[in-house]
VOGU-3710 file (C-alpha; in Angstrom, 3 decimals, decimal comma):
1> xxxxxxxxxx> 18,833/-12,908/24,604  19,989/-10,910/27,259  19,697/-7,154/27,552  23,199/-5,940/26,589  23,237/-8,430/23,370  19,693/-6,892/22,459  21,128/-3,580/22,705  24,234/-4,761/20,777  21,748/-5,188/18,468  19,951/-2,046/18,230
11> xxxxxxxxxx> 22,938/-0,272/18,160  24,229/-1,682/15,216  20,699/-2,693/13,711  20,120/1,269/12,300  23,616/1,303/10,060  21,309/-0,040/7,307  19,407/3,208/7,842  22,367/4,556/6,244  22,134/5,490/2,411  24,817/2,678/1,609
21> xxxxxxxxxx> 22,279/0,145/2,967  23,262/-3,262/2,222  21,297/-6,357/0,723  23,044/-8,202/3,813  21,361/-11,674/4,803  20,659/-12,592/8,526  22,154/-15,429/9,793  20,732/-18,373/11,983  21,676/-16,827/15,317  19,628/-14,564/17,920
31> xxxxxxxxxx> 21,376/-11,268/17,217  20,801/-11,276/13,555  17,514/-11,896/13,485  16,411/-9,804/16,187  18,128/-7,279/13,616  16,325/-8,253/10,356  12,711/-7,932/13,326  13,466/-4,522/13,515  14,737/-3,345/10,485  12,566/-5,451/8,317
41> xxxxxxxxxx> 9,105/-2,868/7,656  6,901/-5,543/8,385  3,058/-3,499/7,872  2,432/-0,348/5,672  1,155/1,228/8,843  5,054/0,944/10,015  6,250/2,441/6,764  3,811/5,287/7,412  5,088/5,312/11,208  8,636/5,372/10,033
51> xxxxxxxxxx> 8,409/7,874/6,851  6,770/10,246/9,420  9,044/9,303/12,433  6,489/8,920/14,722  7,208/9,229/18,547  5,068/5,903/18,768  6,751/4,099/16,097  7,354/0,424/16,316  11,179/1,268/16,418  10,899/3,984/18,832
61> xxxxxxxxxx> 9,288/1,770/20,870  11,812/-1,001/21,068  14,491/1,202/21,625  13,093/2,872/24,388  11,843/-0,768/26,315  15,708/-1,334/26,078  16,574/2,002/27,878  18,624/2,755/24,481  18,590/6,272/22,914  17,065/6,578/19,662
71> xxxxxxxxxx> 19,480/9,018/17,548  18,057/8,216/13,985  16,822/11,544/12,309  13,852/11,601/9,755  16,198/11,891/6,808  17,673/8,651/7,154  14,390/7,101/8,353  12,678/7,875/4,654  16,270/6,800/3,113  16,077/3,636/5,034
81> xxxxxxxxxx> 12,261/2,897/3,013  13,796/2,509/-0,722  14,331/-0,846/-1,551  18,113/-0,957/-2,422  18,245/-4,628/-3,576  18,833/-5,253/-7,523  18,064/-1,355/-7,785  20,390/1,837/-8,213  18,787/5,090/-6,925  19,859/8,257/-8,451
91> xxxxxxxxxx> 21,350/10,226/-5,297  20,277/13,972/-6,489  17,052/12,765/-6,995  16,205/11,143/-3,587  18,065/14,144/-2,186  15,285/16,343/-3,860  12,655/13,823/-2,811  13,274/13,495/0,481  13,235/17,638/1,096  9,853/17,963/0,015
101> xxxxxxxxxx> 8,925/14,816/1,853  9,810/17,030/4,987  6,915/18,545/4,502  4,177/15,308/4,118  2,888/13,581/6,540  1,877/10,446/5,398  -1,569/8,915/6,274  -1,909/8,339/10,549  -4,655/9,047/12,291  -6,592/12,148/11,451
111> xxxxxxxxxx> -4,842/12,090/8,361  -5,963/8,352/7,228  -7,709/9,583/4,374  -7,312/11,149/1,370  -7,319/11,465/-2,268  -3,542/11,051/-3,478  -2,919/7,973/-2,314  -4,201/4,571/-3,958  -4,062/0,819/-3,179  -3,813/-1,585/-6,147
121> xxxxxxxxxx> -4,794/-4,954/-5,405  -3,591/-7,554/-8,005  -6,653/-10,549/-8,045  -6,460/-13,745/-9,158  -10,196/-14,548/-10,333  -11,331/-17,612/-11,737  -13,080/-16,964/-15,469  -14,391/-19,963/-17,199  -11,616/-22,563/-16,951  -8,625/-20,199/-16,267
131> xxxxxxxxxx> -7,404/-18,214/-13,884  -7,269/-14,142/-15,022  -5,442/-11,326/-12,825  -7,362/-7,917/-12,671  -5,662/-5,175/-10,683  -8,568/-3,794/-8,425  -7,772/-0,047/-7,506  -9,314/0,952/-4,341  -8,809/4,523/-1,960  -9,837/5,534/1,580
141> xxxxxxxxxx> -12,708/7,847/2,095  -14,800/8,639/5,013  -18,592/9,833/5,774  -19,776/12,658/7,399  -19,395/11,522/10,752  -15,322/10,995/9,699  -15,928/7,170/9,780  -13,375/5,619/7,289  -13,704/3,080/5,177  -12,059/1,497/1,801
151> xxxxxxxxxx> -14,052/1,605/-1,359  -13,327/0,518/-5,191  -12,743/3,157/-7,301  -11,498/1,621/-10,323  -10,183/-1,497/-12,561  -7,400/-1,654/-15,014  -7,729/-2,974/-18,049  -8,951/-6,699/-18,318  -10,004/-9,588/-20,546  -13,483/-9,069/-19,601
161> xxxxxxxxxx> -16,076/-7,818/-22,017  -19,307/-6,527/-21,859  -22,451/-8,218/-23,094  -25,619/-6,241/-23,179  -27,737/-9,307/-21,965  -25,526/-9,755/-19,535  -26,673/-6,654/-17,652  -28,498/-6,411/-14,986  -29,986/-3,117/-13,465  -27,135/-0,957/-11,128
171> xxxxxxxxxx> -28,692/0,008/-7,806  -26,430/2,350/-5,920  -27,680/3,197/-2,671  -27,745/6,621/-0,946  -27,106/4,945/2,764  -24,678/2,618/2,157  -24,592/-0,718/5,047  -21,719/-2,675/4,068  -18,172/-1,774/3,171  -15,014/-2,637/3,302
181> xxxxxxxxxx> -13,163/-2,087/6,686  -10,509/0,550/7,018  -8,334/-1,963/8,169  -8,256/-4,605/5,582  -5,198/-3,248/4,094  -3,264/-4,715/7,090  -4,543/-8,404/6,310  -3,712/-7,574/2,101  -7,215/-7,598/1,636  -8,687/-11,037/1,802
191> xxxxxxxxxx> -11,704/-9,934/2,532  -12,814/-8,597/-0,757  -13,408/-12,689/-1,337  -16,580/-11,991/1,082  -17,343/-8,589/-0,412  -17,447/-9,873/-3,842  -19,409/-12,371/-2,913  -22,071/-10,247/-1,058  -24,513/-9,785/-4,050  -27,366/-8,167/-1,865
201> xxxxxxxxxx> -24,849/-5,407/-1,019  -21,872/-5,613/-3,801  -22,478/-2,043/-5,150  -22,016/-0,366/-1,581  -18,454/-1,469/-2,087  -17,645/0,845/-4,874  -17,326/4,319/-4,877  -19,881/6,043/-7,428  -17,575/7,448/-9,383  -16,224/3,833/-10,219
211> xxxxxxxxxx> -19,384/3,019/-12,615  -18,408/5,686/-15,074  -14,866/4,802/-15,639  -13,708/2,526/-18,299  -13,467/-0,827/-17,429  -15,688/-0,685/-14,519  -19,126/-2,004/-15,984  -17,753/-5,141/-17,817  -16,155/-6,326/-14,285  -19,261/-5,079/-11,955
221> xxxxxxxxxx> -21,650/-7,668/-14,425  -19,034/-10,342/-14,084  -18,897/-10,286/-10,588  -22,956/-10,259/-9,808  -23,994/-12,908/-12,730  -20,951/-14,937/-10,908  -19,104/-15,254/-13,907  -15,419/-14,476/-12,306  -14,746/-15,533/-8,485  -11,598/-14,186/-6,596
231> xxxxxxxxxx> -9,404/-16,755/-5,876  -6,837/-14,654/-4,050  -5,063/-11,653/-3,540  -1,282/-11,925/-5,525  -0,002/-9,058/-4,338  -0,475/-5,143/-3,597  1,067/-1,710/-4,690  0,512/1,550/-3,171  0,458/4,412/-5,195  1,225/7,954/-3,585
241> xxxxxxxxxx> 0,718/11,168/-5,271  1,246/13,459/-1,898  4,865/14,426/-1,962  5,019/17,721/-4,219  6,337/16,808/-7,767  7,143/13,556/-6,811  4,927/10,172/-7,997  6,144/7,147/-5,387  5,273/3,541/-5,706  5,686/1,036/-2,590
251> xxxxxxxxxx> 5,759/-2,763/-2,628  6,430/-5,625/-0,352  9,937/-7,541/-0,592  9,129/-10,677/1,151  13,210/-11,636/1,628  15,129/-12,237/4,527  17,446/-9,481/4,149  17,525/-6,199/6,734  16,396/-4,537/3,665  13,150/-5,951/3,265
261> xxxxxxxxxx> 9,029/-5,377/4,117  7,430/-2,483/2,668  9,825/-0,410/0,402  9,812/2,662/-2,012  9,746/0,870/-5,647  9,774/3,418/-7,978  10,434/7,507/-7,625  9,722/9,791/-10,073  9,320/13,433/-10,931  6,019/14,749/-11,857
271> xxxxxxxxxx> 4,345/17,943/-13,011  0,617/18,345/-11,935  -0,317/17,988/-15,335  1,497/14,142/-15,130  -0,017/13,383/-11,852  -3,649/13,615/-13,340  -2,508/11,721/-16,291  -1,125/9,070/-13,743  -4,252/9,037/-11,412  -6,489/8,731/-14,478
281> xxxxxx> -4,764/5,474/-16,311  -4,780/4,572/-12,802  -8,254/4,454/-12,271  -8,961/3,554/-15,749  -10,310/6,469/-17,013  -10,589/7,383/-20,675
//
């Protein structure tokens, strides 16, 4: 393609940014689908990038290799992230949204961790003859020296039961060796298939807190008497509870569509006292 059909492209590629962003489908020619590339939020680390407009953002970047200005404010940017497809977005609320959004950075660098914002891994697991799905919720945290890493705080509800001669004894180490890497997210997790099967090590994968909340024991038992094995990783949802009054789902929309990757699911308003409520079915508390 050469350089002033790619910058054809970029030019027009950012009118989906717009708030009247169209479900449009790319057709089978160089142009188009050098527009769905960019538009298309192909990692959560780019919806981060882009929700925070980034000055090292993957679109930034391609815009500037072109010698093309980039004139695409932060507004739109976090407009662009909704998923518009099949879904009609009250204006005045996004509006509202979007203002306190101003304010949040979402988690880059320094800020990578936190406590208000939660991956939910749906797994497939094999159980007896069938195949079961158990929505595994896990959150970055880091040490003491700042090293991060992701660790399974809870477990939604699932068919699993427990059986008091199915326990066995709970040792939670004070210097943990394994864990899962901070950058598993980016590869949807498969490697909780080698976690899960680490029984030497498999309680350094959970946070501490996870072994009190409900759920959490009848799943931990399964796992180490090898009575459920993951099969796979269906799909994730990230859960955000950073944004002032606001409670923000995001999903992947694997579709070949400009509007498409990683995209706001679900918005809602939220008091503090609805947040906890949230984060606490969430994790599976009582």
């Amino acid at each position: 393609m050469n350089r002033f059909l790619i910058k054809c492209c970029l030019a027009a590629s950012f009118l989906i940014l717009h708030v009247c962003l169209q479900a449009q489908e790319f057709k089978n020619d160089a142009g188009e689908k050098e527009k769905h590339f960019i538009n298309q939020v192909k990692q959560i680390d780019e919806f981060f990038e882009r929700f925070n407009d980034d000055s090292n953002s993957f679109v930034r970047e391609v815009y500037k290799s072109y010698k093309t200005k980039f004139k695409i404010d932060r507004k739109t940017l976090i407009k662009s992230l909704f998923n518009y497809e099949g879904k009609s977005w009250n204006n005045v609320l996004m509006d509202s949204f979007i203002k306190k959004a101003m304010f949040v950075k979402m988690p880059t660098g320094k800020n990578w961790y936190g406590e208000n914002w939660f991956a939910e891994a749906n797994c497939k697991f094999q159980y007896n003859s069938s195949v079961i799905e158990i929505p595994v919720i896990l959150r970055i945290m880091t040490d003491e020296k700042k090293r991060s890493k992701w660790v399974i705080i809870g477990i939604k509800p699932s068919p699993l039961k427990e059986r008091e001669n199915s326990r066995v004894p709970i040792i939670v180490r004070k210097m943990k060796t394994k864990f899962i890497d901070p950058s598993s997210h980016g590869t949807n997790f498969i490697e909780l298939e080698r976690d899960f099967n680490d029984k030497d090590n498999l309680s350094d994968y959970f946070d501490s807190t996870f072994f009190y909340r409900q759920n959490a024991l009848p799943f931990y038992h399964s796992l180490i008497n090898h009575k459920i094995k993951l099969v796979s990783v269906k799909d994730i949802k990230y859960h955000f509870l950073n944004v002032d009054d606001y409670i923000f789902t995001v999903e992947y929309f694997p579709r070949q569509t400009l509007n498409s990757g990683w995209l706001i699911s679900d918005l809602k308003q939220s008091t503090a006292k609805q947040k906890d409520i949230y984060k606490r079915l969430l994790l599976g508390e009582q």
